[in-house]
Every structure is written in C-alpha cells, then in structure tokens.
N, C-alpha and C positions, 0 to 999 in steps of 0.2 A: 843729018837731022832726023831723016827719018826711020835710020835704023836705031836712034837712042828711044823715039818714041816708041817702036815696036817690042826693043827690049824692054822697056818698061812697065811694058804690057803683060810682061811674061810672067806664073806664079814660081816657076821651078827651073832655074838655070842651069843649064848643063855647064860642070866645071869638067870635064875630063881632059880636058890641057891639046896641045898637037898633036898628040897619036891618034890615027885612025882610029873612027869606032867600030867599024868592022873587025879588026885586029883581038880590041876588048873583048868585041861579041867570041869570036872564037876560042879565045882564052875560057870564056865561061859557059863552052857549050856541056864540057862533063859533067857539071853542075845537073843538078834533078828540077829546080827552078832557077836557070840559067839567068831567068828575065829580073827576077829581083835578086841576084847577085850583081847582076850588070847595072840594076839602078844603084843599091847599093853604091858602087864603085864609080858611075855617074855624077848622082847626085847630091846625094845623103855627106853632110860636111859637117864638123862639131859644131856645137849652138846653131844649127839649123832647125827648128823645133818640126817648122812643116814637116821636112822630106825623111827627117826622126821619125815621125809619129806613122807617116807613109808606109816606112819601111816595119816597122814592129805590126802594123796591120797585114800587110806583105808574108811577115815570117808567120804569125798567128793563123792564116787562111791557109799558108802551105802545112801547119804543123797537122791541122783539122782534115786537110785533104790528106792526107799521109795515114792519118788515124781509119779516117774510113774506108780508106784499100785497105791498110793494115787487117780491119775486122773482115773483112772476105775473105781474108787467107786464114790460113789453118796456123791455128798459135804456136806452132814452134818456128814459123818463119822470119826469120831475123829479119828487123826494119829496116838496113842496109841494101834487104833485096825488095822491098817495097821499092815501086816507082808510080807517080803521080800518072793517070790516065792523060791520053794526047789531048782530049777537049779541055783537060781542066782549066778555066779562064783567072788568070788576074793580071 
C-alpha cells in the first residue's frame, strides 16, 4: 500500500525494464552529453508529452552549449571536436 502511494507521487517514471542502470549508464558514457541520452533511453516514451518536452529542452541547452565552445575555437575546427566543458550543468 505504501509503495503505490509513493509511486503515485512520482512526476517521471523510470520505464528502463530489468537491466541494470549502471550497465545503461556505461553504454552512454561516449556520448558528449551522456546524461540526456540516458534520460532519453530512461524515460522519454511515445505520447509522453512531459518527458518529450524534458528532453527537446535537454537537446536545445546542449546544442547552445556546443555553440559557444564552438565560438572559442578557431572556425575551421570541426564541431565533431567541440566537447561541452566538465562544469557544464543540466
């Protein structure tokens, strides 16, 4: 009883089935932002509008953080070698 109330409680359910999450996480460390490929794969499930709309702010914040390393470097450096700074939070 009082794990259905707690679930209840929840806004964003983690569906990622029986495989270890740690497992996932390692799968998406080569990733540049590891963390929202992992929600992604997480949480985000069709007609989910929440964890939809989560995620495209997700992508939009890393595409803006990418831009402005990008403009540091010197313009023939391919955005491929752009990597997001270690503080960068989301």
């Amino acid at each position: 009883m009082a794990n259905s109330i707690n679930r209840s409680k929840k806004k964003l359910l983690h569906r990622s089935g029986s495989r270890r999450f740690s497992y996932r996480l390692n799968e998406q460390r080569g990733s540049e932002f590891f963390e929202i490929d992992m929600f992604k794969e997480v949480y985000v499930r069709p007609k989910d509008e929440l964890t939809e709309q989560l995620h495209s702010t997700m992508v939009e914040k890393d595409q803006t953080v990418l831009d402005e390393v990008a403009s540091q470097l010197p313009p023939e450096t391919p955005i491929e070698e752009v990597f997001p700074p270690e503080d960068a939070d989301f």
